[in-house]
Steps between C-alpha positions, in 0.01 A plus 500: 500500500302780255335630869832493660678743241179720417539588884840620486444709178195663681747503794780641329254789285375616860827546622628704212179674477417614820507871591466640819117640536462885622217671634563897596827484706425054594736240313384147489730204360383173591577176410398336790598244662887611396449865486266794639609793527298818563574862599272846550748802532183693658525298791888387451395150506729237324449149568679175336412119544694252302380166496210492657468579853888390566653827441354856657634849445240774579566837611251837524646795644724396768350168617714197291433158538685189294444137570691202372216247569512289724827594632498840589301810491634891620258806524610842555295851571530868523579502840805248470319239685595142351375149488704235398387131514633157390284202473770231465664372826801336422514196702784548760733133507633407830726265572586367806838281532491131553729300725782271303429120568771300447343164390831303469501184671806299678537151472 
């Protein structure tokens, strides 16, 4: 019980704590596995993951990509060029209509 709520006051002081970390023109904020974010305006890189791998935002230049994991995933570059993917088939139904028995029976 004492181990359980000393790790949501450490929890809790990180969260309010935690500053973004910046080296020259870089930013850093990570608290990964829910956030990461990082971003060099030399290069005009910028890229965002929430939750772990499950959501993807990066973009340098003109080349974007975002990903909701392990749905879908969309890239973009300079040149307009686009790839678009989705890893979930939804399963098709199909029906096919069945003959009406009559099972009454005649004495």
């Amino acid at each position: 019980m004492l181990r359980g709520r000393l790790f949501y006051i450490v929890l809790v002081l990180v969260l309010c704590f935690a500053a973004p970390s910046r080296a020259g023109d870089a930013t850093v904020f990570s608290l990964w596995p829910v956030v990461d974010y990082r971003a060099d305006e030399i290069s005009n890189y910028r890229s965002l993951h929430l939750l772990g791998p499950l959501f993807k935002y990066e973009a340098k230049d003109d080349e974007t990509e975002y990903a909701l994991r392990p749905f879908f995933y969309h890239a973009t570059d300079a040149s307009g060029m686009s790839q678009t993917e989705s890893f979930i088939r939804w399963p098709s139904i199909a029906v096919s209509p069945m003959p009406i028995t009559s099972t009454s029976s005649t004495s």
